[in-house]
N, C-alpha and C positions, 0 to 999 in steps of 0.2 A: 365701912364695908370696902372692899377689894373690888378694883374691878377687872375685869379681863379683856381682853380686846382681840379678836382671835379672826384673822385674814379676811378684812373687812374690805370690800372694794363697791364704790357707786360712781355710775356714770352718769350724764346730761348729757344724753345724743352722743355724740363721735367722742366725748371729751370725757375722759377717767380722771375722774376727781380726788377719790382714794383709790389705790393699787394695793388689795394684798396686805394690808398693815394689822401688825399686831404687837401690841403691849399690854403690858399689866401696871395697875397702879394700886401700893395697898394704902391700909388706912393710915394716915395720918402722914400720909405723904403728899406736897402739892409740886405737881406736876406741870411745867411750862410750854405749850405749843408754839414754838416757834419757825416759820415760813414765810417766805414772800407772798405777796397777792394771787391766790389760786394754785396753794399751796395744798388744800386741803384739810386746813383745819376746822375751820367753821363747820365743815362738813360731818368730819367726823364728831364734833359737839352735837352737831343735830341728831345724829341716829346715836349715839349714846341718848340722850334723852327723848328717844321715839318721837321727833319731827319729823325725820327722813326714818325708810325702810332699803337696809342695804340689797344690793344684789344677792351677796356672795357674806359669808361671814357670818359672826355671833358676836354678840357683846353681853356680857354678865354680871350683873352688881351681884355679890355675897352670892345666892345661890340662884339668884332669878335674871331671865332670858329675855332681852329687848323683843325676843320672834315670840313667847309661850306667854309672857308676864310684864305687857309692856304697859298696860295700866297701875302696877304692884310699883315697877320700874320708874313711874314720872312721879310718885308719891314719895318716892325717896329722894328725888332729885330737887336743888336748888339751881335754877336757873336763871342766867342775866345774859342775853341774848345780844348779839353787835350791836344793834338796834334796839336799844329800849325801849320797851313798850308801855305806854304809863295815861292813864286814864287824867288829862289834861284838867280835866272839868272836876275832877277831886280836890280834897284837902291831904293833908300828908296821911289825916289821923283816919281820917276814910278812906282811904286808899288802902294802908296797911289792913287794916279789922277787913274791908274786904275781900283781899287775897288771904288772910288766916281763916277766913269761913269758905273759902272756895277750896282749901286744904286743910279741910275739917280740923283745925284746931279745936277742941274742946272750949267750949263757951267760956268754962270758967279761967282758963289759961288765956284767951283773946287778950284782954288790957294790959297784962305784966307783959306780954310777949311784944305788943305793940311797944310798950314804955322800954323793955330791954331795947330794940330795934331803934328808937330815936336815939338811945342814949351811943349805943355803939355805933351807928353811923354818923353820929353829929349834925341829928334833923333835931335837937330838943328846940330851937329857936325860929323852924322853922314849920314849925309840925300842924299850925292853924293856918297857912299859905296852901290856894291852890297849886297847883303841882305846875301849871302854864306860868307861876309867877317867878319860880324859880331859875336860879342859874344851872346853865347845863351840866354844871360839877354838882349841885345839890341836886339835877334831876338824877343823873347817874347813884348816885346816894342812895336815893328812892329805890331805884332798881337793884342796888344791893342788900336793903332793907329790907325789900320781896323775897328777894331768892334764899333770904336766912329766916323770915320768920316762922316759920314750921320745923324747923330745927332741924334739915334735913341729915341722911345719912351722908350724900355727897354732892358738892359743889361744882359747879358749871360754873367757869366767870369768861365771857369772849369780850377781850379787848374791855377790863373793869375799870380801866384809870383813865377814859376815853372822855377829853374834856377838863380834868384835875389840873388844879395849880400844882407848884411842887409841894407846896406844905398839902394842901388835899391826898396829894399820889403817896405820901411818905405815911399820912394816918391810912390808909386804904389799904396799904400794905401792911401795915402793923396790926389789923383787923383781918386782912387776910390768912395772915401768919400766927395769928392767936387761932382764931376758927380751926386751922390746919392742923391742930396738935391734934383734935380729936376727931374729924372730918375728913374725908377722902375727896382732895381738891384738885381739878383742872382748869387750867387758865389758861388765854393765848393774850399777845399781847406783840406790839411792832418796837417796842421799847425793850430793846436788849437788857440794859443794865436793869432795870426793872423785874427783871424776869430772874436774871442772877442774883437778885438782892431777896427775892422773896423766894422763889423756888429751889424744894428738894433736887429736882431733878432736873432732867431740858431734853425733851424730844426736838429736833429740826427734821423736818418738812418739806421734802421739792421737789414738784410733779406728780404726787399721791403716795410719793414712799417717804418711809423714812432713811433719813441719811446718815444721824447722828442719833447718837442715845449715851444719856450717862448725867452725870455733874459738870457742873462746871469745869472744876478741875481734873475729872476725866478728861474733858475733851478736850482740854489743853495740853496735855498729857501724850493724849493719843493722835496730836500733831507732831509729824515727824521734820516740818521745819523749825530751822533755830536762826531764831535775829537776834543781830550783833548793834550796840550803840558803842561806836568810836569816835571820840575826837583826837584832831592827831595837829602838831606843831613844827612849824621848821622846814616848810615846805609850801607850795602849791597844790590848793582845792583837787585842780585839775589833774596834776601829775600822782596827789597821791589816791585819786579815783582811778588812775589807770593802773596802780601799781596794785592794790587792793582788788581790782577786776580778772586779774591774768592770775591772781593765789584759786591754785588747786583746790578745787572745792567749794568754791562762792557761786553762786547761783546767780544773787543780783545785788547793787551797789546802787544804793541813794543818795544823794548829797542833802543833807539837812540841812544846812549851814555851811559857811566859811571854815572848812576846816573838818566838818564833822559828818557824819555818815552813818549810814546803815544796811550792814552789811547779810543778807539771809544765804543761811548752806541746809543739808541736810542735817539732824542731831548727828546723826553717826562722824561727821566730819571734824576732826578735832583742828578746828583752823586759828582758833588762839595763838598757836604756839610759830603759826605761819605766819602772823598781821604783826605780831612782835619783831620776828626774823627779818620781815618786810623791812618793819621802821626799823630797826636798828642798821640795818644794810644799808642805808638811804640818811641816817644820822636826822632821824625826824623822832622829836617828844610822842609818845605816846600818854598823852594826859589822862585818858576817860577810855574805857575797855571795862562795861557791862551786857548784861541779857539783858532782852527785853521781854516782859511775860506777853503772851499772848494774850489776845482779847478773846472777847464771844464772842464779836463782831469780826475778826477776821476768818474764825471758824465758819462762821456764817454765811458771810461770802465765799469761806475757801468751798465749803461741799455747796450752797444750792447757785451757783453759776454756770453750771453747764447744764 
């Protein structure tokens, strides 16, 4: 199901949590929330799935309204909250059969859905363990095991790989991105490259708005700085950072190494042909003269730091 997200804003006293935001996400797309701390994502998880009641706004799964259908609305959602919530004093296999009976699974569907659930989260070994005995990556496990077994039409994941080793975060993600084919998923997560590796898309986050929206490669894209990696020979570090500094068009000049640099302009600046000019004026090798692609993580910093 599709969801829609349409000028949503809550506040906590003096402090606007969400401001005004709105996206859409369709099906079988999973979508990345990405923010600093009190950014506002979590926020927006909760009143999508009728925890929080926004101010201002609507939120819409397929045809039904978090304000008109918010009971319809938590039947279709699969949720795994920052905080996992997991009945200690269970067994795996008790645990699961009793959240599929609290979302009325059908009785005779209860044991294969439980049995599919251990087997795609990787609880078969662990599935007679109370749920207190486990490691924080197999409790998290548990909690993804909940939020799937009623087979929902869309997924919640906040912060899912929270505790995972990297072989754990690499299967979580290969289960996330199967589910996603047919499932309408949002996830938030402080693990950049994580979020690129599994997600369609990438909303960023800062101070209740959104800053950024697109692909990855969108928003790398729709950064209109461009970094230079040079290394240069036949000269001093020093001299050829000043010579490099005073070219029209360079904005900033890093020294990496002995010799090498990094140089950022805007894209429109064609300064290539000026760093060339440079060294050859000066009788300095120009060895190495590549881009360097931009990261999510500089995107990330570039929009939510002010």
């Amino acid at each position: 199901m599709d969801i829609v997200v349409e000028n949503l804003s809550k506040s906590f006293g003096v402090q606007k949590a969400v401001d005004s935001v709105s996206f859409s996400v369709k099906k079988g797309e999973i979508l990345g929330l990405l923010g600093p701390n009190g950014a506002g994502k979590t926020t927006i998880m909760k009143i999508i799935t009728c925890f929080l009641f926004p101010e201002q706004g609507n939120v819409t799964i397929g045809k039904y309204s978090i304000r008109k259908h918010a009971y319809k609305v938590r039947q279709l959602i699969g949720y795994l909250p920052e905080h996992n919530p997991l009945y200690d004093e269970m067994n795996v296999i008790d645990f699961l059969t009793f959240i599929a009976n609290i979302h009325n699974v059908p009785r005779y569907k209860i044991t294969s859905r439980v049995l599919d659930m251990l087997r795609m989260c990787g609880l078969e070994h662990e599935k007679h363990k109370n749920i207190q005995e486990l490691s924080k990556g197999y409790k998290q496990r548990v909690g993804l095991a909940q939020a799937l077994i009623h087979d929902p039409e869309v997924v919640i994941l906040d912060e899912p790989t929270t505790g995972l080793d990297p072989n754990q975060i690499a299967d979580i993600r290969e289960l996330i991105k199967n589910t996603g084919k047919e499932k309408t998923i949002i996830l938030s997560s402080h693990i950049l490259a994580e979020i690129e590796a599994t997600c369609d898309r990438v909303l960023i986050l800062n101070k209740g708005k959104i800053v950024a929206d697109g692909t990855a490669a969108e928003l790398r894209k729709s950064n209109k700085e461009k970094i230079l990696k040079l290394c240069v020979r036949g000269g001093e570090t020093n001299d050829i950072f000043n010579a490099l500094a005073v070219i029209d068009g360079v904005e900033c000049v890093d020294i990496l190494d002995k010799g090498c640099f990094e140089v950022k302009s805007w894209q429109e600046d064609n300064i290539e042909k000026a760093i060339f000019e440079t060294c050859s004026h000066n009788h300095w090798y120009l060895k190495e003269l590549i881009p360097v692609e931009r990261r999510l993580e500089d995107i990330f910093r570039q929009v939510t730091q002010n």
